[in-house]
ZAMARGU-4260 file (C-alpha; in steps of 0.2 Angstrom, whole numbers, plus 5000, padded with zeros to 4 digits):
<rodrens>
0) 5341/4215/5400 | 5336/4199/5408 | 5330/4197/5427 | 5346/4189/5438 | 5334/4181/5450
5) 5339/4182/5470 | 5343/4166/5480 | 5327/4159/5483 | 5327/4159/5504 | 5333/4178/5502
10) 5317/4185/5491 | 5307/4174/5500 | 5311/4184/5517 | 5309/4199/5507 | 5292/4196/5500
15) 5287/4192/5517 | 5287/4213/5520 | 5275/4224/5512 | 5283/4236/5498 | 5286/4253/5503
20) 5277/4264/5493 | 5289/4275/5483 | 5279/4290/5485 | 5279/4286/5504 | 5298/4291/5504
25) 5300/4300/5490 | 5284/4312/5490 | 5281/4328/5500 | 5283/4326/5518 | 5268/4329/5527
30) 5280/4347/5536 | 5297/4349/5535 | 5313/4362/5541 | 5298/4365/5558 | 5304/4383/5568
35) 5300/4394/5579 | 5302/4414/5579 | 5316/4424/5589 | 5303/4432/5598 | 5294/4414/5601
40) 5275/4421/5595 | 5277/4409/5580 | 5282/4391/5574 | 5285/4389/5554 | 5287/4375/5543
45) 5287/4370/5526 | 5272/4360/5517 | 5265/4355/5503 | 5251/4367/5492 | 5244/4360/5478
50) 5259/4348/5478 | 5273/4363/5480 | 5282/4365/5498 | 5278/4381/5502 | 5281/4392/5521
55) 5267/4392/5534 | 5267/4397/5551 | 5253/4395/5566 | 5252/4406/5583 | 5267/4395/5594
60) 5251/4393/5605 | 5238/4386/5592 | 5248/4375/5578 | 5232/4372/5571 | 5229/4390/5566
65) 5239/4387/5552 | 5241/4398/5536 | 5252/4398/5519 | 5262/4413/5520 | 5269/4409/5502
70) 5263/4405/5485 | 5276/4394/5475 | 5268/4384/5461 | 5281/4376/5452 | 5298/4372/5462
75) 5298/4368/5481 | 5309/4382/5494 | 5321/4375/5498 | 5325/4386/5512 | 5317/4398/5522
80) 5321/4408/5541 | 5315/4419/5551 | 5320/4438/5550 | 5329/4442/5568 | 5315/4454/5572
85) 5301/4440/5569 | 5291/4452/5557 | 5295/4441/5543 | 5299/4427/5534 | 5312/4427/5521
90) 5317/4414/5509 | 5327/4408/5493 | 5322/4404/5477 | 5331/4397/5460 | 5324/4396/5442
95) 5323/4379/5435 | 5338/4373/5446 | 5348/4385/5440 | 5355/4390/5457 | 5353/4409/5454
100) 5345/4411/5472 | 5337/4426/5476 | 5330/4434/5492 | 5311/4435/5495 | 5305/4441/5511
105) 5284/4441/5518 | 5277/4452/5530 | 5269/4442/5544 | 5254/4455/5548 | 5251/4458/5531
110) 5254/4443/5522 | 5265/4454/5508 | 5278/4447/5499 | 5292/4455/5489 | 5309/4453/5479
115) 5322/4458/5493 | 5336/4457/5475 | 5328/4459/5462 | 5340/4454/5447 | 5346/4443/5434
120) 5357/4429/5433 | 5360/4432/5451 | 5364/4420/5466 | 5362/4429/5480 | 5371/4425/5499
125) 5368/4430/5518 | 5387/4438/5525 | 5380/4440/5543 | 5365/4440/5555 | 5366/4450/5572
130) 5357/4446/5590 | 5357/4465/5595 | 5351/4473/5575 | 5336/4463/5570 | 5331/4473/5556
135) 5345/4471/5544 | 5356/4459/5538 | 5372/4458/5527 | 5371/4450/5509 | 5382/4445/5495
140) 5375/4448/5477 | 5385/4445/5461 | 5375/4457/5450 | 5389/4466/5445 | 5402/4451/5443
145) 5395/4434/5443 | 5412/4429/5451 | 5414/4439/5466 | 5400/4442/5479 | 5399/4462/5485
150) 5393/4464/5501 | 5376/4477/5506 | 5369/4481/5519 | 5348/4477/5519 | 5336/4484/5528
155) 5321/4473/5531 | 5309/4487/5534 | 5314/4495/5518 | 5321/4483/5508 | 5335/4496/5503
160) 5350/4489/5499 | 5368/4498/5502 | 5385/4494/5497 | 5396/4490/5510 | 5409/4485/5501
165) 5413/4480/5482 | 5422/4464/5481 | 5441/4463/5471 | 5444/4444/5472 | 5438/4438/5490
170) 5429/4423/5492 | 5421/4427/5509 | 5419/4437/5522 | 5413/4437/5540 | 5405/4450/5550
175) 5403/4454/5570 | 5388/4456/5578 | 5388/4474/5574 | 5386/4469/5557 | 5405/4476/5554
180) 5414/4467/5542 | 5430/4460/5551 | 5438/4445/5538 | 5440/4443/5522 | 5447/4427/5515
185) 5454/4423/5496 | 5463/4409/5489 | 5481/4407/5491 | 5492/4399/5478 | 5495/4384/5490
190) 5476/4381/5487 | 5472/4385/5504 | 5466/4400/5513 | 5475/4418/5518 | 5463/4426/5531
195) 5464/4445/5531 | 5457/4456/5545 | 5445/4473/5540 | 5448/4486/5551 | 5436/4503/5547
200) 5431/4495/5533 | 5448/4491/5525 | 5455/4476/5522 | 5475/4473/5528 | 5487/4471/5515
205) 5494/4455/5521 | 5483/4442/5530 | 5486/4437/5548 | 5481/4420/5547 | 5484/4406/5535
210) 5483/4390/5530 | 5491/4378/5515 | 5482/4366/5505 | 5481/4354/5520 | 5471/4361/5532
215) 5459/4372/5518 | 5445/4361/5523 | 5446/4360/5541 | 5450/4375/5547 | 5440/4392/5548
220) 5435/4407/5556 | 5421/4404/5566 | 5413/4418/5574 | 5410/4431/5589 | 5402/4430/5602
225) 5390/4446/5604 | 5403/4458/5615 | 5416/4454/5602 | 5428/4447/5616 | 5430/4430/5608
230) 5432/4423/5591 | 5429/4405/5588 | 5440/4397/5577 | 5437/4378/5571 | 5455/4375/5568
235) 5464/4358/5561 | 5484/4369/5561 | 5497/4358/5569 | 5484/4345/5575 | 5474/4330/5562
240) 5457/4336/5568 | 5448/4352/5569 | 5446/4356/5587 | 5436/4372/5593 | 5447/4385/5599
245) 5442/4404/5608 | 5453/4417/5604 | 5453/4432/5616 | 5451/4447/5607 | 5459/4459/5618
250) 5475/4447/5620 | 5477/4438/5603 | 5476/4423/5617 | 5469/4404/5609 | 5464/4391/5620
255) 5457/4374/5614 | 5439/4372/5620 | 5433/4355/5611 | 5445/4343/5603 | 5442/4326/5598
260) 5457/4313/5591 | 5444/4301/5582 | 5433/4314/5572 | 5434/4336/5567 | 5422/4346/5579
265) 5409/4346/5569 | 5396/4357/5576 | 5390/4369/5590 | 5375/4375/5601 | 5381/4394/5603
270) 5369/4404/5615 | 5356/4414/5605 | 5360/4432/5613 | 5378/4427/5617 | 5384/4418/5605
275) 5394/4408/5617 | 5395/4391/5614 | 5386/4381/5624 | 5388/4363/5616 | 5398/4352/5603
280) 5396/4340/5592 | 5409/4323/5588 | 5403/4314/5574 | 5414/4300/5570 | 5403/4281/5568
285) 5389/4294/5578 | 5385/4311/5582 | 5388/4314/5600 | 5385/4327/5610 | 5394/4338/5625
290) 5387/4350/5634 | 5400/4364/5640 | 5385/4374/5650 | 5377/4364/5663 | 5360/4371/5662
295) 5361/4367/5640 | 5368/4349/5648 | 5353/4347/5658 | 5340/4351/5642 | 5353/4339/5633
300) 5348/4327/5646 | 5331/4328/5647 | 5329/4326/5628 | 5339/4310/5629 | 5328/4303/5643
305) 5312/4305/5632 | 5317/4303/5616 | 5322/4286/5606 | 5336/4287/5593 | 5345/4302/5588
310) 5339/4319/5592 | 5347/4338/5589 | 5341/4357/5591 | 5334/4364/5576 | 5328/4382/5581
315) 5328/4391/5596 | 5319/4408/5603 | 5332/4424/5606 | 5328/4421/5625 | 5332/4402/5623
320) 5317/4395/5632 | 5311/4386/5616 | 5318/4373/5606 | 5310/4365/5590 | 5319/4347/5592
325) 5319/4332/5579 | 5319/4316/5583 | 5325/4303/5573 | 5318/4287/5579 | 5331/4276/5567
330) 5316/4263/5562 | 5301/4276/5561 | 5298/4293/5554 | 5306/4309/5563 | 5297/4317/5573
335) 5298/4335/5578 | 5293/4342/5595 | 5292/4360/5605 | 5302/4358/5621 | 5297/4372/5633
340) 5314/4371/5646 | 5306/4380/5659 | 5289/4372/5661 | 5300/4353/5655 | 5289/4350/5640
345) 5290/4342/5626 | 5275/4346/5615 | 5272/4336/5599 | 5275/4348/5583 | 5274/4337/5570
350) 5279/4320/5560 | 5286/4322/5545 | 5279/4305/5537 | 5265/4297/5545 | 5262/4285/5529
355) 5278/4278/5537 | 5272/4272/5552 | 5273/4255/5555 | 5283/4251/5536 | 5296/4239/5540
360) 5309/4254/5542 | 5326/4243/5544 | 5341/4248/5556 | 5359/4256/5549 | 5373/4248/5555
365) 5390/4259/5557 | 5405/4249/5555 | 5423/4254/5550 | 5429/4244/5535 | 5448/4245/5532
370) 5457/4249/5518 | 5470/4239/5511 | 5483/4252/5515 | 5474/4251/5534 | 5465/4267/5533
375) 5448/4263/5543 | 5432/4269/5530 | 5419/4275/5544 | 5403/4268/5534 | 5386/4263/5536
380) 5376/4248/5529 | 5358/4244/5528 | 5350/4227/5524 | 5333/4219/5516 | 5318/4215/5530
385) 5318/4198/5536 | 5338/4194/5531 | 5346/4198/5548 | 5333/4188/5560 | 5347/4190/5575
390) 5353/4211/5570 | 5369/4208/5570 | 5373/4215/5554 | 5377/4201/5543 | 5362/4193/5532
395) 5358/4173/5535 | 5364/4173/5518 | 5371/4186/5505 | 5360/4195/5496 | 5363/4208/5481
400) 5370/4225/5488 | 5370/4244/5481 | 5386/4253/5483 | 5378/4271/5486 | 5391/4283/5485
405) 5389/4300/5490 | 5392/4316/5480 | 5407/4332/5486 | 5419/4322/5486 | 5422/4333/5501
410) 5407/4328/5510 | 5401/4313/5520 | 5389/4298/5525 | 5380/4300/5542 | 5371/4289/5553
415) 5353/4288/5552 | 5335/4289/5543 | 5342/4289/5526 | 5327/4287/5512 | 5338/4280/5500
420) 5345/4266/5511 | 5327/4260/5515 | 5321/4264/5498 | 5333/4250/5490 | 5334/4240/5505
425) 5316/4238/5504 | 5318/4232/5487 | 5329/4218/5494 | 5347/4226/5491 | 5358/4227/5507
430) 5366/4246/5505 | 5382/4251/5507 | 5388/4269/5510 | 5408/4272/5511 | 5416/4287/5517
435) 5431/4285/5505 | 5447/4296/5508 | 5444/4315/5503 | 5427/4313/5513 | 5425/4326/5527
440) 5423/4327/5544 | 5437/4314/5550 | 5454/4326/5549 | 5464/4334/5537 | 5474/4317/5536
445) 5458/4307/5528 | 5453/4320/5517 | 5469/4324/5510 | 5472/4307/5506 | 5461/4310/5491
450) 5470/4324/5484 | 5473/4320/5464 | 5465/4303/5469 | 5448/4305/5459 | 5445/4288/5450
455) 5461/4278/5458 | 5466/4275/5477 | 5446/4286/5483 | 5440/4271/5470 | 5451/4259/5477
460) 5441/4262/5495 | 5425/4258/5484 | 5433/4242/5479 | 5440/4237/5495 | 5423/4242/5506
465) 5414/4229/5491 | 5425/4215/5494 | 5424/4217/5512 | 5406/4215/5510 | 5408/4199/5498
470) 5417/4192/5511 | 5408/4194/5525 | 5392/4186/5518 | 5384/4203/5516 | 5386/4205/5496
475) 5385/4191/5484 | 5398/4196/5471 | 5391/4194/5453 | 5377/4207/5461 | 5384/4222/5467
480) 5378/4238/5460 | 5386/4255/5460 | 5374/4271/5462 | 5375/4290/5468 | 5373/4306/5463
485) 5389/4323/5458 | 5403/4312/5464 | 5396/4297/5467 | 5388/4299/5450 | 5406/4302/5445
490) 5410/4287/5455 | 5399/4276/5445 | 5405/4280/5430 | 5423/4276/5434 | 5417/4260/5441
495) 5412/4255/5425 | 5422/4260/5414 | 5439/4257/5425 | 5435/4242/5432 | 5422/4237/5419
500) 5419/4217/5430 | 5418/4225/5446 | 5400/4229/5445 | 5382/4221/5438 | 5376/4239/5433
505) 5377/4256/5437 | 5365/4273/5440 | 5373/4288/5438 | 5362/4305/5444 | 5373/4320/5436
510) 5389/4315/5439 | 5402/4321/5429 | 5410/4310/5413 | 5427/4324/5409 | 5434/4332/5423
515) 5443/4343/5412 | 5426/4350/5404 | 5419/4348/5420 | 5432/4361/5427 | 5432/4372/5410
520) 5412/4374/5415 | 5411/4377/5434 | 5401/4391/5439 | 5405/4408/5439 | 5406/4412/5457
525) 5415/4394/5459 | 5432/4406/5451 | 5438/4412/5466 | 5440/4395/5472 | 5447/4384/5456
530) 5465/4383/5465 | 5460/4372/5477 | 5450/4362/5463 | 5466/4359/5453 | 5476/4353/5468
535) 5465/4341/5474 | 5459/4335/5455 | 5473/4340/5444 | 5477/4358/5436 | 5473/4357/5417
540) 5484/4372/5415 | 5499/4362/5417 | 5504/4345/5407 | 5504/4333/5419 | 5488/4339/5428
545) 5478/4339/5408 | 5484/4322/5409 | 5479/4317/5424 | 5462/4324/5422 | 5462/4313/5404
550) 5468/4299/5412 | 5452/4299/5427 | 5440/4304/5417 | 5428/4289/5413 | 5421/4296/5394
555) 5440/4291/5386 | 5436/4274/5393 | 5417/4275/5390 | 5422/4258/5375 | 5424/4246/5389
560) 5409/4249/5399 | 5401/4232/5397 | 5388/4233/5412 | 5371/4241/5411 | 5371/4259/5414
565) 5355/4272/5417 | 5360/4289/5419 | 5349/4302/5426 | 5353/4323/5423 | 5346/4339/5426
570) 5346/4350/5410 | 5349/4365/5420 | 5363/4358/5430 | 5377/4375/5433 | 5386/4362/5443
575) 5391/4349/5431 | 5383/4351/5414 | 5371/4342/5404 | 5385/4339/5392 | 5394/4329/5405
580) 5380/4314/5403 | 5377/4319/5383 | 5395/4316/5379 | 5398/4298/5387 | 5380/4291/5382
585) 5384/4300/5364 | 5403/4287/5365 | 5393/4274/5372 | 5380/4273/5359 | 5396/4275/5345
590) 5405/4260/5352 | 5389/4251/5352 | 5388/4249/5371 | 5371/4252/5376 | 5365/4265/5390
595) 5349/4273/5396 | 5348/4291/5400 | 5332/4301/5406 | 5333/4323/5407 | 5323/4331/5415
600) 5323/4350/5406 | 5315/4360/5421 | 5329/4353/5434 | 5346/4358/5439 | 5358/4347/5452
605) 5348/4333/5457 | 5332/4333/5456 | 5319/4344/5466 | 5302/4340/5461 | 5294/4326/5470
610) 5287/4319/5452 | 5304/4321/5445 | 5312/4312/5458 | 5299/4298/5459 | 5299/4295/5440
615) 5318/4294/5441 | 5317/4280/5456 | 5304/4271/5447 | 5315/4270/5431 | 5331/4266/5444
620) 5320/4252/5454 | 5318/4243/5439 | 5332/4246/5431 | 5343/4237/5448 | 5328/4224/5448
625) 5333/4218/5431 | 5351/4215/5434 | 5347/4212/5452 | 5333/4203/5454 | 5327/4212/5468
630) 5308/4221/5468 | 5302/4234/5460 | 5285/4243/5460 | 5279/4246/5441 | 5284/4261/5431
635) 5267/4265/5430 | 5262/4283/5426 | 5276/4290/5434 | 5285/4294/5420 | 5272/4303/5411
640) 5266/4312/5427 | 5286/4319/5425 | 5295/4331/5413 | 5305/4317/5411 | 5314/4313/5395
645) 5320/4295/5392 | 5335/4301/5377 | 5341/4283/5376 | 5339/4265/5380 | 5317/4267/5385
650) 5317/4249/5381 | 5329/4242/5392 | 5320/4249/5407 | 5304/4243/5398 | 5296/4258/5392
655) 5293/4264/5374 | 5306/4269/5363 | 5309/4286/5362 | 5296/4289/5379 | 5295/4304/5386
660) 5284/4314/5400 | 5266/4321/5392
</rodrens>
């Protein structure tokens, strides 16, 4: 693949700026997920051992008396908490990426660790946490149906486990904070959600609240307050978007308490021995946040007055004198501090990426990009150092751009720190992210405007958000790129091979190529919910939904993909499987259209391991500079550091044929 060489004044503002190390964005942070315990004796944060994130924890009063609480070698933990009595930590491992997580928990005194679910082939989940019983919590475990989660009760102290009750068909449930089961919530045949109370442990025979396909996404039980005399609903019923709503308990009695025309309410700050909520969050073009208790308003305050950028609430002690607070400064590393609310400190904790300190880190810019039917795309565009002297969004001249799609499809783009965007942008690629209709968080209007969409009017959005670009001097137009990950690797398959001229290249990151095998292959414990997959994708029991799924899915058209295409998969992917990216690159390669694909055998959805994810961005980076003519950094060893397997096309990304890790 030949070098398309950028516009001469455009890489020369570039190479102005010093390359951003890959492994400065893509490595270990220095400490990550920073909290503090319930009973506030102890912050926690995860950070690197021998090159695997693993939990530590300090005194709250001496962060420097740090020690590893656990011993992970292989795959990062990828989430960890504090047990409400603060006498432990407890944490979720997989396999691989195989996304069985189960349940570990170690002793804080003792420094003990052990197998809170021990078993096979297991995902485990947590039904419910309680302020007032801080030695046991409620889990799901699918040992004895890998569809269908049945809730027990676990003790902490003893790690036994009881049943609380075995699952039929539900896909959910929420307790109180008596750790009593009170909803259970299963799939309707509209493809949304019937709601059924528990009463003694029994579930009603018909539930009391529902919804339709419509507002299956936005609208949800939310939770009690700790005296059980509310229930929070986040409710988008008779209204476009979500709007928090208490119900009184005693009375059946709803009254709006947050509402927003522009955007769902999209989060809350509920008080930690309470569990009234205290704050809300709006995040339409920003995040923004209102404070319904003036003394939370006050601390909101305060943060904002000594903090630059964006900032939110991460952890908080049970008697709420403590937060743990990022702060994302928008051009630097975040940060993350201690704030004391009755002495009004803000302590330094830790930032997360020091080696990022003074990198030239470039500004997002949100704008609203319409559709051509005039629905506004929320989205968020980044561009190359030195090509925007005056910051008002638009480069002195256009430059090549990566389309990053985003994965769900119900899910969304945000504002801020984003590696990816400063990664490529870096490079000298403006990057565009597009919240296409069926994306979240912006009403049941937008998101069900993608229903049976896949591949034609959510790819239409793409289209539209790249001309836009073109035509605003952003993007030149014989280099634009298409690039993302689940759905937006899906994305970029279909961008390729339904609208083969649209595009300079592609990089797809396990995105699925068959939406019919893709749906024949979900996850077991996915079952309960396949209804509302097959009305928003297409029912493949039914003729015209097969068709519609054969029609959308980019491997019948994989013949007319004439752009350059790397594809990147995880061999133990449950989500979509290593057969979605083996049967488009094996049509490919048959109609003599040429593809490079790396798999990673020890990775599942995405990719984990810091060497993994490097090697894969070294091979992306010059893969997009040869069709881009942006900047790469060499390949290098990165490859062979990996357990990367290059399966096709080594030499088009200037490796060895048939190159694989050592």
């Amino acid at each position: 693949m030949t070098a398309a060489p950028q516009s001469s004044s455009a890489a020369d503002a570039v190479n102005a700026f010093p390359l951003i190390p890959r492994d400065a964005l893509y490595g270990n942070p220095t400490r990550a997920a920073g909290q503090i315990s319930p009973d506030g004796q102890w912050v926690s944060w995860l950070a690197p051992h021998e090159g695997v994130m693993n939990v530590w924890i300090a005194p709250a009063g001496n962060p420097g008396e740090a020690r590893r609480m656990t011993g992970s070698t292989d795959r990062p933990i990828p989430h960890f908490s504090w047990a409400p009595d603060s006498r432990s930590i407890v944490y979720v491992q997989d396999k691989g990426g195989d996304e069985n997580y189960l349940l570990y928990q170690v002793d804080v005194e003792s420094g003990t660790e052990r197998t809170l679910t021990p078993f096979e082939n297991t995902r485990v989940q947590v039904v419910g946490m309680s302020n007032t019983i801080t030695d046991k919590i409620l889990v799901g475990i699918n040992n004895r149906d890998p569809r269908l989660h049945d809730v027990h009760l676990l003790d902490l102290t003893t790690g036994e486990l009881t049943l609380v009750m075995e699952n039929p068909g539900y896909v959910g449930f929420l307790a109180d904070d008596s750790l009593t089961l009170r909803w259970a919530l299963q799939m309707n045949a509209a493809g949304g959600t019937d709601m059924f109370e528990i009463t003694d442990g029994t579930v009603a025979a018909n539930p009391r609240e529902s919804t339709g396909l419509e507002d299956a996404l936005t609208t949800s039980v939310a939770g009690y307050t700790t005296d059980g005399k509310t229930l929070y609903w986040i409710d988008s019923r008779d209204r476009n978007t979500a709007a928090l709503i208490a119900e009184d308990t005693t009375t059946g009695e709803k009254r709006i308490v947050a509402a927003s025309d522009k955007a769902d309410i999209g989060g809350t700050m509920a008080n930690p021995r309470t569990g009234e909520v205290e704050a809300y969050s709006v995040n339409y073009l920003r995040t923004e946040w209102t404070a319904l208790d003036p003394d939370v308003g006050a601390s909101l305050q305060f943060l904002d007055s000594r903090l630059e950028g964006d900032f939110g609430v991460q952890s908080r002690t049970h008697d709420d004198s403590k937060w743990v607070v990022w702060n994302d400064p928008l051009s630097g590393p975040t940060r993350v501090y201690v704030y004391d609310r009755p002495a009004g400190t803000l302590t330094e904790f830790y930032n997360s990426r020091p080696e990022l300190e003074g990198a030239p880190l470039q500004p997002m810019h949100p704008v609203e990009i319409p559709a051509r039917d005039g629905m506004a795309l929320v989205s968020y565009l980044t561009l190359p150092p030195g090509s925007d002297p005056d910051g008002d969004g638009t480069p002195d001249a256009a430059v090549p751009m990566v389309l990053l799609v985003h994965g769900g499809p119900w899910a969304r783009d945000n504002y801020g720190f984003n590696r990816a965007h400063q990664w490529l942008a870096n490079r000298g690629y403006a990057v565009l992210s597009v919240n296409f209709r069926g994306s979240t968080g912006l009403g049941k209007d937008f998101i069900n405007a993608g229903n049976l969409q896949w591949g034609a009017t959510m790819h239409d959005d793409l289209l539209d958000a790249v001309d836009w670009a073109v035509k605003r001097g952003v993007a030149q137009a014989d280099k634009v790129a298409i690039m993302g990950g689940s759905y937006g690797g899906y994305a970029t398959l279909a961008g390729l091979a339904f609208t083969p001229e649209a595009f300079a290249c592609g990089v797809d990151i396990v995105g699925p190529s068959n939406l019919e095998t893709l749906l024949e292959t979900i996850p077991a414990y996915w079952e309960p919910m396949v209804k509302q997959f097959h009305e928003r994708m297409g029912d493949p029991t039914t003729p015209e939904g097969l068709a519609l799924l054969q029609e959308r899915s980019p491997l019948h058209k994989a013949g007319e993909i004439v752009r350059p295409l790397l594809i990147g998969q995880g061999a133990n992917d449950p989500r979509v499987k290593q057969s979605e990216s083996d049967q488009i690159v094996a049509a490919m390669q048959a109609a003599g259209v040429p593809v490079t694909y790396v798999l990673f055998p020890d990775e599942g959805h995405g990719f984990a391991k810091p060497t993994n994810n490097i090697a894969f961005n070294a091979v992306a980076e010059n893969f997009l500079a040869a069709c881009l003519g942006g900047r790469a950094e060499p390949v290098g060893e990165t490859v062979a550091r990996s357990t990367a397997q290059v399966l096709a096309g080594a030499e088009i990304v200037g490796l060895p044929a048939g190159s694989t890790s050592q």
